[in-house]
N, C-alpha and C positions, 0 to 999 in steps of 0.2 A: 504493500500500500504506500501511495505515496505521502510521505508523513507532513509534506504542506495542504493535505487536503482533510479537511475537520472528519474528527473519527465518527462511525454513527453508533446511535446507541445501541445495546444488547439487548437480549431477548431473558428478563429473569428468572432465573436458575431456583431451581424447588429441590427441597431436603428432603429425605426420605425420613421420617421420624419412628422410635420404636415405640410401640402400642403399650409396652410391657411399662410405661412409664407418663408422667404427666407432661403433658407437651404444650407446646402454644404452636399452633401452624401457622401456615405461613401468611402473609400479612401483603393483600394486594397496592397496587400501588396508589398515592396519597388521590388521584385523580377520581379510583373508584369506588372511593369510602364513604359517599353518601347515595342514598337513593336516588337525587336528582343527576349526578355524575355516571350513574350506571341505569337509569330507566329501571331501575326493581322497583318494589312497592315498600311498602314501610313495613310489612311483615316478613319481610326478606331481611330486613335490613337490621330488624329486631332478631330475627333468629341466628342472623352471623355472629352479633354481638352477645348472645347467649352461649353461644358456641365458644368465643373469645374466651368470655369469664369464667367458664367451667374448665377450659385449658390450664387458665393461670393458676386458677385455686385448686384443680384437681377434681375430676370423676366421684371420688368418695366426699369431699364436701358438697360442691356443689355439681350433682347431677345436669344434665340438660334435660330441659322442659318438655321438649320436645321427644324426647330418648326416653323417659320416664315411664314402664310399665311395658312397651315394646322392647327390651334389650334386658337380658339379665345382669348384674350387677358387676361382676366378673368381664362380659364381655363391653362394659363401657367404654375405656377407654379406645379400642379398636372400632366400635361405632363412634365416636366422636371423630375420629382421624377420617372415615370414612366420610361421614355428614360434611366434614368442613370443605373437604376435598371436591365432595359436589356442588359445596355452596363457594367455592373459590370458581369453581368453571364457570357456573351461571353468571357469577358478577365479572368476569375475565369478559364473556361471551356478551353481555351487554354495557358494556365498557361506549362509550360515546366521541369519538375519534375527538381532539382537542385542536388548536391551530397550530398547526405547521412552525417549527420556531426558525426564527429567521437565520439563513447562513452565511457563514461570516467572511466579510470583504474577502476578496482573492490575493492572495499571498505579492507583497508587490517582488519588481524584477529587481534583479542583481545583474547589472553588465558589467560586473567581471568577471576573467576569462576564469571556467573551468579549469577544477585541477587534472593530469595527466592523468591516463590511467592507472599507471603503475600506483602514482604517487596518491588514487582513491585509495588501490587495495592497501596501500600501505599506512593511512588514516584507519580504514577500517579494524584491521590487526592492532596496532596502538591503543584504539580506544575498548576494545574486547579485553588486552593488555596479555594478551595470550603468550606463554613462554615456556618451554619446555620444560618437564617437570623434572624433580629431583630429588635426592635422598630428603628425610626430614634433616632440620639442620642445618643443611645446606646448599648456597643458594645455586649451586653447578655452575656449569660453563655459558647460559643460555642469557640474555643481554635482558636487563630489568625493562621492560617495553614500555612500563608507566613512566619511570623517572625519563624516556627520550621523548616521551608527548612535546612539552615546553618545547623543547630546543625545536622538534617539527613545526610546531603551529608556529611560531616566529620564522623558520625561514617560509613555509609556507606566505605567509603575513609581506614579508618582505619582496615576492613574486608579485601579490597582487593579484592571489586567487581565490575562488567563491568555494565553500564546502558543499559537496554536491546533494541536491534535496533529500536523499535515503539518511545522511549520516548526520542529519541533525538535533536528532530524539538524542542519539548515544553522545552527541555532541555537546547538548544540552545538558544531560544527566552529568559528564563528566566535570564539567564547570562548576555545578551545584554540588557537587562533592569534594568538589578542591577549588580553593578561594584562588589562588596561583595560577591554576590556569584562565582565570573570570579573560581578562582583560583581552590575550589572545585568542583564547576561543571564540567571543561574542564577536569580533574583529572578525574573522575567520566566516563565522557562522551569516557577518552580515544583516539585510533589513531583512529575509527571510525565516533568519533564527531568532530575532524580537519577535514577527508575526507569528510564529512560532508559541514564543513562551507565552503569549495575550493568551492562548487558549488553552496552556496549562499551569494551576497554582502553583504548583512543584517547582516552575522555572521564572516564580515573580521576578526574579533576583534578577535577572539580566533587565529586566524593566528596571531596577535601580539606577536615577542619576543617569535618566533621559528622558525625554519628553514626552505627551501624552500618545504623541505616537510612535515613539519608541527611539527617538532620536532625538538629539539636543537644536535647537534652529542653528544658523549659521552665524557668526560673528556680526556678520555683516547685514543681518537680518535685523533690524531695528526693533520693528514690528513684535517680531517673533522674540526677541532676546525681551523684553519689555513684558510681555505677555508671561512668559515663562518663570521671570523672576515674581512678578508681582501674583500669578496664580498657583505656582507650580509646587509640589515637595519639597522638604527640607533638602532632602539627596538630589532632587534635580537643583535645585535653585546651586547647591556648591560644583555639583560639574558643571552648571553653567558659565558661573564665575569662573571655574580652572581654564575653561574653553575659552572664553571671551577675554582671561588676563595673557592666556595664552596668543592669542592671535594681535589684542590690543590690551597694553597694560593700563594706559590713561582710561579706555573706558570700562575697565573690568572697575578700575579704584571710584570711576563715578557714579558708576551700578550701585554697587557694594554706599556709597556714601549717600544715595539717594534715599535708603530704608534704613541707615543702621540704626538712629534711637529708638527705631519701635521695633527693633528684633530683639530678640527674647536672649540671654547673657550667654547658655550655650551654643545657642546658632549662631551670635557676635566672633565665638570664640572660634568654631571652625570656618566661618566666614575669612575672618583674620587670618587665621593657620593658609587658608590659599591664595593671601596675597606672597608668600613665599616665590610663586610663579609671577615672573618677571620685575622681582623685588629691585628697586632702584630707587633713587634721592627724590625723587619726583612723589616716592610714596611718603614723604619723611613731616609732613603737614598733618596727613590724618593720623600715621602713626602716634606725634606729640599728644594729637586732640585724647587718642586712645588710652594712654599714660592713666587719663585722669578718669576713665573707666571704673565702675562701680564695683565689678566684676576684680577680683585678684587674678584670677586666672590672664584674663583677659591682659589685662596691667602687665603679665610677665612675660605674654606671648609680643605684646607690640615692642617692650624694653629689647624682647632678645632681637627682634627684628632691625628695630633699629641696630641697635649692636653691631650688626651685620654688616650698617653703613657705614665706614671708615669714616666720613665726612657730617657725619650729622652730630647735631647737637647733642642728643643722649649720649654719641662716642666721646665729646669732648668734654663732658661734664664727669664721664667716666675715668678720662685720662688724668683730668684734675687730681682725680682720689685717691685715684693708684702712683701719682707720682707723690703721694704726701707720706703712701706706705711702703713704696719701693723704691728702691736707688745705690746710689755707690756710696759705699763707707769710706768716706774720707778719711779714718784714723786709724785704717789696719794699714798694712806693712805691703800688701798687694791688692790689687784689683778684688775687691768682694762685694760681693749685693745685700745692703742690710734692708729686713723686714722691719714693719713697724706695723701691725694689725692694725684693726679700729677699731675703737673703744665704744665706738655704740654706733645704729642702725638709725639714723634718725628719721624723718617723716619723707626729705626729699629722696631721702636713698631706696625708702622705701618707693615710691613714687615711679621711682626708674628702674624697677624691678627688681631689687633685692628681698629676698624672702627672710622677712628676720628673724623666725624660729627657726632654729639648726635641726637634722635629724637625730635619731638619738645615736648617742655615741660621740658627736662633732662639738667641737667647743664651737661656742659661740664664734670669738675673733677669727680664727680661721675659715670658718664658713664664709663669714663677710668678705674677706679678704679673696680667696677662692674666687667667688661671685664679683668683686670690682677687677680681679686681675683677666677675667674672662670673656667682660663687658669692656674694658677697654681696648681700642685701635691698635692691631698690634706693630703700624707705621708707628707706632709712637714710642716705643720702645728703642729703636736705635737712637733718636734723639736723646732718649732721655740716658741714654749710658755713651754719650760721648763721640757717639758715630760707631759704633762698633756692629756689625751683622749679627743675624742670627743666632749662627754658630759659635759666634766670640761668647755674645752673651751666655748662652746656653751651659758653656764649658763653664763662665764665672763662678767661684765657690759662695754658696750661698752661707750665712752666718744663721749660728741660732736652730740649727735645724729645720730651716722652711725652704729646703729644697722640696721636699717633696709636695707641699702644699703647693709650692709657686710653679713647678715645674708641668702638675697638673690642671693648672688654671689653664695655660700657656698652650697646653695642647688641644683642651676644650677651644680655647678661642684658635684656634689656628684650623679647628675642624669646622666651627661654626663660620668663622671668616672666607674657611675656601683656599688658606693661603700657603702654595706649596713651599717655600722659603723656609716660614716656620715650623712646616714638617719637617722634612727634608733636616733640618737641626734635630729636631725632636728627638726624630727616629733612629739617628745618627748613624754608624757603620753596619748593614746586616750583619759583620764577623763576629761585634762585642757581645756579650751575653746579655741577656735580658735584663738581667738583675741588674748588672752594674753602666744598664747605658744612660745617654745625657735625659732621655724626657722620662719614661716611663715604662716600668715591666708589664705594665698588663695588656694582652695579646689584644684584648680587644680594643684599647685604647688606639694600639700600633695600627689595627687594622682600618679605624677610622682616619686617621693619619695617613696612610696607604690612599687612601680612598681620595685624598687630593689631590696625588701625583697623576701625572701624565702615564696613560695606559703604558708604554714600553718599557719607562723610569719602574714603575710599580713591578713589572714579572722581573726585571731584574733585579731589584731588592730584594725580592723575595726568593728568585733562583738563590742568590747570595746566601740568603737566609738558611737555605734548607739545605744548601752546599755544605754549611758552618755546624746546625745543630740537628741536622736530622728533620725525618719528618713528626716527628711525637708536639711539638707545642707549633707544627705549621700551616695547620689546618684552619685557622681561622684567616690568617694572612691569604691562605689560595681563594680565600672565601671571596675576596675582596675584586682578584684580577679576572681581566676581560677575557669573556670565554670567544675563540678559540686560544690555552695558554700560546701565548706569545714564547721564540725564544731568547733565552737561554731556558725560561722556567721546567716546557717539557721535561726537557733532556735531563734538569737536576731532581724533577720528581722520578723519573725512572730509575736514576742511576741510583736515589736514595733506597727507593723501593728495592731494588736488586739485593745491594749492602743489608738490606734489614734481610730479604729471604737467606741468604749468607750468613747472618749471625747466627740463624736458628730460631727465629722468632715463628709465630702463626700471622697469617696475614690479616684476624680476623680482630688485628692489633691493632692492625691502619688500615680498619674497614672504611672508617669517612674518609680517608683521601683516596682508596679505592675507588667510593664513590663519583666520588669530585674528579678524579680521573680518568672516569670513564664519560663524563659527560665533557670535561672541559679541556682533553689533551685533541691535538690536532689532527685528523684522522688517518694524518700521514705517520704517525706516531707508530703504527701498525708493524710497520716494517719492524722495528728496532726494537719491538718489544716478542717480534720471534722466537726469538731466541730462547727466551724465557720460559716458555709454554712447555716446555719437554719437563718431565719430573729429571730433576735434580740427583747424583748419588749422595746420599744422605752420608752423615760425620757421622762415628760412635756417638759423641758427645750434642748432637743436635735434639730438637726434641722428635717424639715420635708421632712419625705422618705429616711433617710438616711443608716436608717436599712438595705429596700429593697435592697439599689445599694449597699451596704455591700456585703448584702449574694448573689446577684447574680456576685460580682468579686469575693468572693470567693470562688465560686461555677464552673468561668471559671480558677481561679487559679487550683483545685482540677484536673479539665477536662484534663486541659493542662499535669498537672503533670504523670498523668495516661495515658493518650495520650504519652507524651513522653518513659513513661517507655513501653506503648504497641511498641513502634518505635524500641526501645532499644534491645526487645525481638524478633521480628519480623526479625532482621539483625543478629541473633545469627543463623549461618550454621545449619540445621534438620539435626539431627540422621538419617544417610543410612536408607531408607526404610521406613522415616514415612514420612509424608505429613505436610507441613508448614501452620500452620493455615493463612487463611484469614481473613485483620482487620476488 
C-alpha cells in the first residue's frame, strides 16, 4: 500500500468468549447504540441492555429476563453468549450507513530527484537495522547498521534527495524513537513525511516547530512570518525566530522585540537563548534592556551573551573588575599574577549576571571571581599584563594558589568567546600530561577547547595526543573532531589500537573508540587495517582469547568501513543510461 495514501478502516474483530465463565460480549460500535442509530424499537434496545447487565454482574445474580424459566440455570451463561450474539447481528444488520468522512488533501509533491536504486534498498536495510547474528555476548564481525543510519541520511541530505513514498512509515517510526536522527530524517522525508505524520498521532513530533502546514513560511515572507509568530506555538514561534535570525539577524531581533513584554519569562528565556544565531553588537541594545529583566534566568542568559561581545559594555564593565582582582605582583622577584577575590557581590554585579549564591562546596570569593574572570574580554588580558600573549600569560606562576580557579575561568571564556588563541594556550602541548598542563586536566574541558580550533589544527592535537598517552583518556577529544578523521589522527588511532591488541588487553577495553572508529575513520582506512583481521599467535603471558575478539572487531571495523564507503558510492547520481548497482 502506498503509505501517502490515508489507510481505510477495518472491519471489527469479535472474541470468542468461554461460556464456563461470566463475560461481557462484545460491544457494537458507538454509532449503533441507540434505537434511533440502528432503526430497532425500544424493546430491542431494552433487551440488549439486559443482556449487558446480566454479563457484568453474572448469570447467578442477575438472570436475564428474558432467559428466565426457558433455560435451566446451569445452562445460563451459554444462552446469554448465544442471545447476545443474535442480538449483536440484528443491531450490526440494521446499523444506518453515516456520512462519508471527508478524505484528506492529497499528499503535496516533492521535486527532488529520487534516491538511486541501490541506495532505496540500502535505506530500507538500515532502517529494519538488520545485521547478522551472533554468539550472545558478542557483537561479531557484522557492521552495527543502526549506528551508520546518521552518517546515510546526511550524505543522502547532502545529494539532495527525496525518501521514496514506501519508506516513510519506517522513516517516521525511526525518528520518533531517536531524537538524533529528528532533524535529518524529516529533511530526508520532506513535505510528504509532514503530510504524513498530520494523519498519524504517533508522528506529532515532526509537526514540532513548523507551521500549520507543516513548514515554517519563508524569511522573506512578511505576511506569513507575522502571522506565525503572533498565532503560532510556542515550538513554532522559536524555529521561526532561528529561521528568520538565520537568514536576517536585524529582523529576527525586531520580531522577537515587537512581543517580548507580554511573553511569558520562560518563552522570554528560550526566545533569548536563539538570539545566539547571528549574535553581533547590533544585538547589544536589547540585550542591556534585558539585564534588567524580572526573570534571573533571563538576566544570566542576556549577561552571558553579551559577554560574548568583546566590544560591549557588559564586556567593559567586566574588564573593570577583573582588572581590580587580577594583575602583576609588582613585589615578587619574577613575573607572577597576584589574585585579589571580591569581597562581596553587590546589586550591579548582580545585575550583569553574576549569580551570588555559590554551589555547595564553593567559597563564596572564588565563585565570584571565576564568574568576572569568564565574563570579561579576553583582548583585554594582554593589555592588562604588559603586552604579553596568551601563552606568556598562561605559563605566568600564579601566587596564592589561584591557578587553578583562574586558569578555569580562562578557559570557560575562551570556549564561550570562540577564541582559538586562548585555546591553543590552554591546551598547550598534546605531549605534556594532563595533570600537569598550563589550563586544565579535565578531558572535557580540553574537548571544548578543541572545539575552537580549526578542523585540521584539532585531529592533529589530538593525533599528538593519542601518539603520547594512548587511547584510554582519548575518547572524549575524538568526540570533538570532524568526521571523516582527518590525517594524521586515523593513522595514530590504528596504530594505538594495534599497540593495545599487543599488550594483551580485550578490545572490549576501547569499545567506544571502537565505536567512534568505525563510524569516523576514513573509509580508505580499510586497507591498512588488513592486516589486523587475521587472529594473532597468542604470548604464554597474554590473556586468554584475546586474539580471537581482536580479529573479529577488527574484522567488523574493516566491514563497517567498506560498508560505509559501498553507502558513499551507492548515493553518487548513475550516468544517464546505466543502471545503479544493487548492495
Amino acid at each position: 500500500m502506498d503509505p501517502t495514501t490515508a489507510p481505510a478502516p477495518t472491519a471489527e474483530s469479535t472474541t470468542d468468549h468461554d461460556a464456563s465463565r461470566t463475560t461481557t460480549p462484545p460491544t457494537p460500535p458507538a454509532t449503533t447504540a441507540t434505537p434511533a442509530a440502528t432503526g430497532l424499537d425500544d424493546g430491542s434496545a431494552r433487551a440488549w441492555e439486559e443482556l449487558v447487565s446480566s454479563a457484568m454482574l453474572g448469570t447467578d445474580r442477575r438472570p436475564p429476563a428474558g432467559l428466565v424459566g426457558s433455560v435451566a440455570a446451569r445452562d445460563m451463561p451459554g444462552a446469554l453468549l448465544d442471545a447476545a450474539a443474535l442480538h449483536t447481528v440484528r443491531r450490526r444488520a440494521g446499523l444506518r450507513p453515516g456520512p462519508a468522512a471527508p478524505l484528506p488533501e492529497p499528499a503535496p509533491e516533492d521535486p527532488r530527484a529520487p534516491l538511486p536504486e541501490a541506495a532505496r534498498l540500502r535505506l530500507d536495510q538500515l532502517l529494519a537495522g538488520r545485521a547478522a547474528p551472533s554468539p550472545a555476548g558478542r557483537r561479531g564481525a557484522a557492521p552495527d547498521l543502526a549506528e551508520l543510519l546518521p552518517q546515510w541520511l546526511a550524505l543522502a541530505n547532502q545529494h539532495g534527495y527525496k525518501a521514496a513514498p514506501a519508506a516513510l512509515p519506517a522513516l517516521l517510526d525511526a525518528a520518533r524513537a531517536r531524537t538524533d536522527l529528528r532533524p535529518q530524517a524529516l529533511r530526508l522525508a520532506g513535505p510528504r513525511g509532514l503530510w504524513l505524520a498530520r494523519l498519524n498521532p504517533e508522528w506529532r513530533f515532526a509537526l514540532r516547530g513548523t507551521g500549520a502546514a507543516g513548514r515554517l513560511p519563508s524569511p522573506s515572507d512578511a505576511e506569513g512570518v507575522r502571522a506565525l509568530w503572533d498565532e503560532g506555538l510556542f515550538a513554532e514561534r522559536v524555529a521561526l525566530l532561528v529561521s528568520v535570525r538565520t537568514e536576517d539577524p536585524a529582523a529576527g531581533l525586531a520580531l522577537l522585540a515587537s512581543t517580548w513584554s507580554t511573553e511569558r519569562a520562560e518563552d522570554r528565556l528560550m526566545f533569548l537563548d536563539s538570539l545566539r544565531t547571528g549574535l553581533s553588537d547590533a544585538d547589544e541594545e536589547f540585550l542591556e534592556e534585558a539585564l534588567g529583566d524580572r526573570s534571573r534566568n533571563v538576566r544570566a542568559t542576556a549577561a552571558e551573551l553579551l559577554s560574548a561581545l568583546p566590544a560591549s559594555a557588559l564586556a567593559g564593565r567586566m574588564a573593570g573588575r577583573a582588572a581590580t582582582c587580577v594583575g602583576l605582583d609588582r613585589t615578587a622577584p619574577s613575573p607572577t599574577i597576584a589574585v585579589e577575590a571580591p569581597h562581596e557581590c553587590d546589586a550591579a554585579m548582580q545585575r550583569d549576571g553574576l549569580v551570588a549564591t555559590p554551589p555547595a562546596g564553593r567559597g563564596e570569593r572564588s565563585w565570584w571571581l571565576g564568574q568576572l574572570v569568564e565574563a570579561a574580554p579576553l583582548p583585554f588580558w594582554p593589555t592588562r599584563f604588559g603586552g604579553r600573549t596568551p601563552e606568556e600569560i598562561v605559563a605566568l606562576p600564579v601566587a596564592d594558589d589561584w591557578q587553578a580557579e583562574l586558569h578555569a575561568a580562562w578557559c570557560r571564556a575562551a570556549v564561550r568567546q570562540r577564541d582559538p588563541d586562548w585555546s591553543r594556550a590552554l591546551l598547550g602541548s598534546p605531549a605534556v600530561p594532563p595533570a600537569t598542563g598550563p589550563g586544565t586536566s579535565s578531558l572535557a574541558e580540553r574537548a571544548q577547547l578543541l572545539s575552537t580550533l580549526p578542523v585540521e589544527e584539532r585531529a592533529r592535537w589530538v593525533a599528538s595526543f593519542v601518539a603520547a598517552h594512548g587511547l584510554s583518556e582519548a575518547f572524549q577529544l575524538l568526540g570533538v573532531c570532524a568526521v571523516p578523521w582527518a590525517e594524521p589522527l586515523g593513522a595514530a588511532v590504528i596504530d594505538a589500537l594495534d599497540i593495545a591488541r599487543e599488550a594483551g588487553s580485550y578490545p572490549w577495553s576501547f569499545s567506544g573508540v571502537m565505536g567512534l572508529a568505525e563510524r569516523c575513520l576514513a573509509p580508505e582506512a580499510a586497507r591498512q587495517l588488513e592486516s589486523l583481521t587475521a587472529r594473532p599467535d597468542e604470548a604464554e603471558d597474554s590473556s586468554p582469547g584475546a586474539g580471537d575478539y581482536w580479529a573479529e572487531a577488527f574484522q567488523r571495523l574493516v566491514s563497517t568501513l567498506r560498508l560505509r564507503a559501498a553507502m558513499r558510492a551507492e548515493l553518487i547520481p548513475p550516468p544517464p543510461g546505466s543502471a545503479s548497482p544493487t548492495p
